[in-house]
C-alpha positions as CSV (number, residue, x, y, z in Angstrom):
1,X,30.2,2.5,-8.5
2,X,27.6,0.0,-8.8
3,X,25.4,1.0,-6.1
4,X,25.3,4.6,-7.6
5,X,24.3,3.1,-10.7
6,X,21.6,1.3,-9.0
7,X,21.0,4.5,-7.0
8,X,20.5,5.9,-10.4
9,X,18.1,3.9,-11.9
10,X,16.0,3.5,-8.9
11,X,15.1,7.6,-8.4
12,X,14.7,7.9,-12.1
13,X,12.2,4.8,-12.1
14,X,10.6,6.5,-9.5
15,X,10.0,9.4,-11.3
16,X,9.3,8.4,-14.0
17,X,6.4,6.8,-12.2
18,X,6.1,10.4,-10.5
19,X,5.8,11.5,-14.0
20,X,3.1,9.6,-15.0
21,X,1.0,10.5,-12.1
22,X,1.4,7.0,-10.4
23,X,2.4,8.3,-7.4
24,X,1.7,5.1,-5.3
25,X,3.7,3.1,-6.7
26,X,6.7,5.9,-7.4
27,X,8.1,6.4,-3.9
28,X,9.6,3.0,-3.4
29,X,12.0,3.0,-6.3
30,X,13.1,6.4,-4.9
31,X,13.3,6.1,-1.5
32,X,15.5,2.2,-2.6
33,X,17.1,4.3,-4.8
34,X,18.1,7.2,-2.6
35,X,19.8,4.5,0.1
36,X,21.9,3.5,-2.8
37,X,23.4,6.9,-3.5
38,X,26.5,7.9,-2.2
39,X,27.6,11.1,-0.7
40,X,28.9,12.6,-3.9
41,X,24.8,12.3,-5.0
42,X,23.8,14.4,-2.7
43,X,22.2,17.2,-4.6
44,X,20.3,14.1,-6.8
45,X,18.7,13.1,-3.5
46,X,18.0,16.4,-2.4
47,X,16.2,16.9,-5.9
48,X,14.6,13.6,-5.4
49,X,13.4,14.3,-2.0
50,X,11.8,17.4,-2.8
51,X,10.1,15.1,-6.2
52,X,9.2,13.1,-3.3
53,X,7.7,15.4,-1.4
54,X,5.3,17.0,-4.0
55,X,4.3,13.2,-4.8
56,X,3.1,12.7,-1.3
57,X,0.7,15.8,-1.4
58,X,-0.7,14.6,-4.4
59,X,-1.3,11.6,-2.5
60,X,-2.9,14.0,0.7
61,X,-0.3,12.4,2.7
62,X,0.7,15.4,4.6
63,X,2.9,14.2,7.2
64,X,5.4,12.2,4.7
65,X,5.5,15.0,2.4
66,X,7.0,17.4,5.3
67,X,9.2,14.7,6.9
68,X,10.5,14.6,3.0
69,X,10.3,18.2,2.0
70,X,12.1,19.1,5.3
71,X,14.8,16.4,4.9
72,X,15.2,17.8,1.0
73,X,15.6,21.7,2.0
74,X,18.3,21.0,5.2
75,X,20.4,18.8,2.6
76,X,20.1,21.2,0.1
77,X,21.0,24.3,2.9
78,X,24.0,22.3,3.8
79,X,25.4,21.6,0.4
80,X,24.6,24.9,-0.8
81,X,21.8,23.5,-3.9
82,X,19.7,26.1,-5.4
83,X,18.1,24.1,-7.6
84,X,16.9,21.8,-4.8
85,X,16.1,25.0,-2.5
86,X,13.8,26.2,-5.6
87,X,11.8,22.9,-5.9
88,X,10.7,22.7,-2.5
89,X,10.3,26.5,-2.2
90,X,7.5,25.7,-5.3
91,X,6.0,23.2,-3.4
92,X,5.4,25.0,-0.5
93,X,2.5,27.0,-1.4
94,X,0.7,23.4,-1.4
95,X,1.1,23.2,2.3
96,X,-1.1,25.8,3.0
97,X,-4.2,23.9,2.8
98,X,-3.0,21.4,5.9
99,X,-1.1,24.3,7.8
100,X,-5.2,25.7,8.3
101,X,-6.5,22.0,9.1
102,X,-4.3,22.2,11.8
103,X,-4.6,25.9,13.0
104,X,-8.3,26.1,12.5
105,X,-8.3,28.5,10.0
């Protein structure tokens, strides 16, 4: 119970952080926090992932933001989480700009 408390705290501190636009600093309180929660959190770190995700392309940091976009859509295919599915389907549109770094277009 603790732990998920903790769990708690940390992803919200983390977005709150998200929220006001210090993204830097925002992904280790969620990514502490998201090792804290247990399994019955699931859809909060799915939610969280996919926060984390957008953070990391407002940072440029392409690579992170897919390893944590693609982590955020299986978990939320496997546990059946629209709401997850729907934030990183918005986010993906943002991916286009890398996708043509790499393709040459």
């Amino acid at each position: 119970m603790l732990l998920s408390i903790q769990g708690n705290l940390g992803v919200d501190s983390g977005q709150a952080l998200f929220d006001l636009g210090d993204t830097g600093r925002a992904h280790q309180p969620v990514a502490h926090g998201q090792q804290l929660l247990t399994a019955a959190r699931d859809r909060t770190r799915g939610v969280f992932l996919a926060y984390q995700a957008a953070g990391y392309l407002g940072q440029k940091a392409s690579k992170p933001a897919t390893a944590a976009a693609t982590q955020a859509m299986l978990l939320a295919r496997r546990i059946v989480a629209p709401r997850c599915t729907g934030l990183v389907e918005g986010i993906r549109p943002r991916f286009q700009a890398y996708f043509q770094e790499v393709v040459g277009g």
